[in-house]
MMTF fields as JSON, N, C-alpha, C and O atoms, coordinates in Angstrom:
{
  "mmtfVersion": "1.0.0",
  "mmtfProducer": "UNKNOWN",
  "numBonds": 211,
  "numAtoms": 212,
  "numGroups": 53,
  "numChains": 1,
  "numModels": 1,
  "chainsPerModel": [1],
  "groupsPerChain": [53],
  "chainIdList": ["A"],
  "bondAtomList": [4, 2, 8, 6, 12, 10, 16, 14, 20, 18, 24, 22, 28, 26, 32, 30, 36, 34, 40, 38, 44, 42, 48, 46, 52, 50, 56, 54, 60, 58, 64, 62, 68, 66, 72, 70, 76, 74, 80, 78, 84, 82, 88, 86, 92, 90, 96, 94, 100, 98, 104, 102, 108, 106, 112, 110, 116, 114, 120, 118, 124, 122, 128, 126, 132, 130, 136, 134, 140, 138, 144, 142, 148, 146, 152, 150, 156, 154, 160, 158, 164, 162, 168, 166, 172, 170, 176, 174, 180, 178, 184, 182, 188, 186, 192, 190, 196, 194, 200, 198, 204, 202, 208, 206],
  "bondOrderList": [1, 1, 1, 1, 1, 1, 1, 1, 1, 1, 1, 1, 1, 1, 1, 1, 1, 1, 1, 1, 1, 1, 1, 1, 1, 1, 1, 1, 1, 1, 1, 1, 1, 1, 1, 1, 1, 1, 1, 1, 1, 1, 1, 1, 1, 1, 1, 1, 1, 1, 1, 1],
  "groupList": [{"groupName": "UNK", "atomNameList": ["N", "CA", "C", "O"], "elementList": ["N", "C", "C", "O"], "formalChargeList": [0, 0, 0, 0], "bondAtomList": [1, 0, 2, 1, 3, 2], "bondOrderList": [1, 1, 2], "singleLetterCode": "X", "chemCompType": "L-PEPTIDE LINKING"}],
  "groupTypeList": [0, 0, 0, 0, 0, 0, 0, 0, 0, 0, 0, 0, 0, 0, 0, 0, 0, 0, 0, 0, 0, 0, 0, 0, 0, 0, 0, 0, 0, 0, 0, 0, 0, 0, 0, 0, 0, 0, 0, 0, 0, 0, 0, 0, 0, 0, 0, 0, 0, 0, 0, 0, 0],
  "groupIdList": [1, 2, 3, 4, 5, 6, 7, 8, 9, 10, 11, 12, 13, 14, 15, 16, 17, 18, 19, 20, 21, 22, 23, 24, 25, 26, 27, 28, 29, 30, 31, 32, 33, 34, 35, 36, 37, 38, 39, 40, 41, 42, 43, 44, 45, 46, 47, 48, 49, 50, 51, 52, 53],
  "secStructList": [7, 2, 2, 2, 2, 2, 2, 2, 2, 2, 2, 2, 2, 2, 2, 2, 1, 1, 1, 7, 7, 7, 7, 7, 7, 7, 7, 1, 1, 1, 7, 7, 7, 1, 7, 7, 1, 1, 7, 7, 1, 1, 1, 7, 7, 7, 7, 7, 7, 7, 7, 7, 7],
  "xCoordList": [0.825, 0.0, 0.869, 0.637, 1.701, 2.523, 3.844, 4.534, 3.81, 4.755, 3.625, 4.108, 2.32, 1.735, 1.122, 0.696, 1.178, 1.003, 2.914, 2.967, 3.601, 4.924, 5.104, 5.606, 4.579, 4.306, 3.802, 4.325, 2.449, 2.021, 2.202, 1.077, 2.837, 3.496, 4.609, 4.738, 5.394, 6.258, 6.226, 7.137, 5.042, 4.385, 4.065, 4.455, 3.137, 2.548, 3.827, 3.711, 5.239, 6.265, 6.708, 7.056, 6.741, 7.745, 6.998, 7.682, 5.216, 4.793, 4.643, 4.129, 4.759, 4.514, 5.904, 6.046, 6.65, 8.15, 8.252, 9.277, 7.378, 7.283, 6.929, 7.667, 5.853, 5.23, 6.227, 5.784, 7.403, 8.714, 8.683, 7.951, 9.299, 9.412, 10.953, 11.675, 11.296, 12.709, 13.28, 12.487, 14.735, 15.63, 16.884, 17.559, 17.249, 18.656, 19.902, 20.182, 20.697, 21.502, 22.467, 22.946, 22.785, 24.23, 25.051, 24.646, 26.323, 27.371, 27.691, 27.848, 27.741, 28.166, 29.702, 30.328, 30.374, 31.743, 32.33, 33.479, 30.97, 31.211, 31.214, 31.006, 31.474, 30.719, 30.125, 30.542, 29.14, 27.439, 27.574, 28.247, 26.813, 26.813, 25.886, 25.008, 26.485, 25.697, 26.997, 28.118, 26.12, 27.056, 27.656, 27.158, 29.097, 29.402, 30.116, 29.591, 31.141, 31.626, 32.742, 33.079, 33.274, 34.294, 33.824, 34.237, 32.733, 31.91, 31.22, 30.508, 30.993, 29.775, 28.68, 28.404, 27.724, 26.342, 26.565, 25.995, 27.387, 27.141, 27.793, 27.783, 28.373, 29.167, 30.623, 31.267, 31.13, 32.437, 33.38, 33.134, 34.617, 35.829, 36.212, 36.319, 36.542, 37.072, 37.327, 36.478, 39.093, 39.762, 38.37, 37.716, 38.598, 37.95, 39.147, 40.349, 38.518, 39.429, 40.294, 39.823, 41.752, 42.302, 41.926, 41.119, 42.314, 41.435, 42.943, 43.981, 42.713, 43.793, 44.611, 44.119, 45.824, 46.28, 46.741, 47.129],
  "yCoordList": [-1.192, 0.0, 1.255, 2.067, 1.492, 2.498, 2.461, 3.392, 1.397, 1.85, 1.948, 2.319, 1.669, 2.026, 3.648, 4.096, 4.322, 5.648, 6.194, 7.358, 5.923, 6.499, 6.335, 7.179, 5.092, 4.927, 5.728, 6.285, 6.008, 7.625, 8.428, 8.912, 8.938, 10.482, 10.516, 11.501, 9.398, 9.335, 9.68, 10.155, 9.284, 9.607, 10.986, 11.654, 11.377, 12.65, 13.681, 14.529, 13.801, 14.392, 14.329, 15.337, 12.953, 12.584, 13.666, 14.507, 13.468, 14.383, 15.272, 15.694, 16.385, 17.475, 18.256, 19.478, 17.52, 18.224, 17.997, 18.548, 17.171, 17.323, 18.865, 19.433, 19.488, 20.956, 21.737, 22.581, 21.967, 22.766, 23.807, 23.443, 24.884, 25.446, 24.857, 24.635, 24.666, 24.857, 25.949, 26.89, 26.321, 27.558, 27.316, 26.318, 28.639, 28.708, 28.856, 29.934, 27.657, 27.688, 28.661, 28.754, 29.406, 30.542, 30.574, 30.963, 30.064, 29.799, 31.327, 32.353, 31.037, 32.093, 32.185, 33.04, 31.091, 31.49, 32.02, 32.455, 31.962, 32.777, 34.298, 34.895, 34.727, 36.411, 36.722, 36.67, 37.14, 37.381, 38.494, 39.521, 38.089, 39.355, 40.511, 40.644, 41.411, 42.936, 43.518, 43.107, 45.041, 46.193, 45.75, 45.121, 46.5, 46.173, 47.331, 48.443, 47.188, 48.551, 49.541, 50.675, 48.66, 49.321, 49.737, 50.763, 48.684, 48.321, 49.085, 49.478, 49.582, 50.441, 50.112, 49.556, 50.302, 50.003, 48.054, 47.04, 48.148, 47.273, 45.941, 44.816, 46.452, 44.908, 44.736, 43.722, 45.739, 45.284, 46.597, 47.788, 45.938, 47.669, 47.641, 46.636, 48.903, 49.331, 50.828, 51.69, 51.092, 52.63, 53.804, 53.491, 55.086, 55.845, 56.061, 55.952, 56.384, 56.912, 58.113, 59.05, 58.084, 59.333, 60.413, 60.253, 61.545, 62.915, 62.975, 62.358, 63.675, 64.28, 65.504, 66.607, 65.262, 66.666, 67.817, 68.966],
  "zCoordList": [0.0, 0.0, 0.0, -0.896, 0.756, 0.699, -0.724, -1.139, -1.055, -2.167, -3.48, -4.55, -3.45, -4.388, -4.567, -5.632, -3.405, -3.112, -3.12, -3.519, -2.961, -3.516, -5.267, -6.009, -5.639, -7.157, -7.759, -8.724, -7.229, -7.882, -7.059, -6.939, -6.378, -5.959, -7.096, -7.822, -7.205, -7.812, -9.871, -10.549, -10.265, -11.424, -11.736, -12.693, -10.587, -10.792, -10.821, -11.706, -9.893, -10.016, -11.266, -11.88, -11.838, -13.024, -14.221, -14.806, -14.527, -15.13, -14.963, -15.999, -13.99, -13.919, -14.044, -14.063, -14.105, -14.25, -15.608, -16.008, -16.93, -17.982, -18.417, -19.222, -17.901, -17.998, -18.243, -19.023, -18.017, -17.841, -19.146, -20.066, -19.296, -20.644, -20.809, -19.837, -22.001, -22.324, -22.131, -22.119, -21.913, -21.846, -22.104, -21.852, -22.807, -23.293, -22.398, -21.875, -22.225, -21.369, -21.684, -22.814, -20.723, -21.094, -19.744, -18.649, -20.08, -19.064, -18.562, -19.224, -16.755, -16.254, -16.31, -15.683, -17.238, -17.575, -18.398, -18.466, -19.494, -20.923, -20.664, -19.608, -21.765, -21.971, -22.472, -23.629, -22.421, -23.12, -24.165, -24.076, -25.149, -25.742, -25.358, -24.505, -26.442, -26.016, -25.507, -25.207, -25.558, -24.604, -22.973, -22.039, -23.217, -22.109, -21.231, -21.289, -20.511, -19.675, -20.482, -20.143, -21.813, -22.074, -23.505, -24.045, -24.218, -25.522, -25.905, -24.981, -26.854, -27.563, -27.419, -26.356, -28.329, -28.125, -28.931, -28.526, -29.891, -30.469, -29.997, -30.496, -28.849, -27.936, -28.492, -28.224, -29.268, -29.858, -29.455, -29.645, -28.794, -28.507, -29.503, -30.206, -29.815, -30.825, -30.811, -30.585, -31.184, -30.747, -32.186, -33.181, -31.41, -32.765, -33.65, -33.41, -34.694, -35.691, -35.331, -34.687, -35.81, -35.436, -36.066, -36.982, -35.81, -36.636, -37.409, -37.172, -38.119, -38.958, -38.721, -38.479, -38.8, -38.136, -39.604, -39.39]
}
């Protein structure tokens, strides 16, 4: 009796953790794109052009 009530506790968990959305894994070791502290708007450093003397 009790392992047939852990059987379905055990079911109803297994499906309801089916419900899940998928998501895009992104390592907190990588570097994300986009702007950053040193980066432009467009996520890339880069010196300006020199002016001309």
């Amino acid at each position: 009796m009790v392992f047939k009530r852990l059987g379905w506790a055990f079911a109803v968990l297994l499906l309801a953790g089916c419900g899940a959305q998928p998501f895009d894994y992104q390592s907190d070791r990588e570097i994300p794109a986009g702007p950053g502290l040193v980066s432009g708007q467009d996520g890339v450093f880069g010196q300006p052009p020199r002016r001309a003397e």
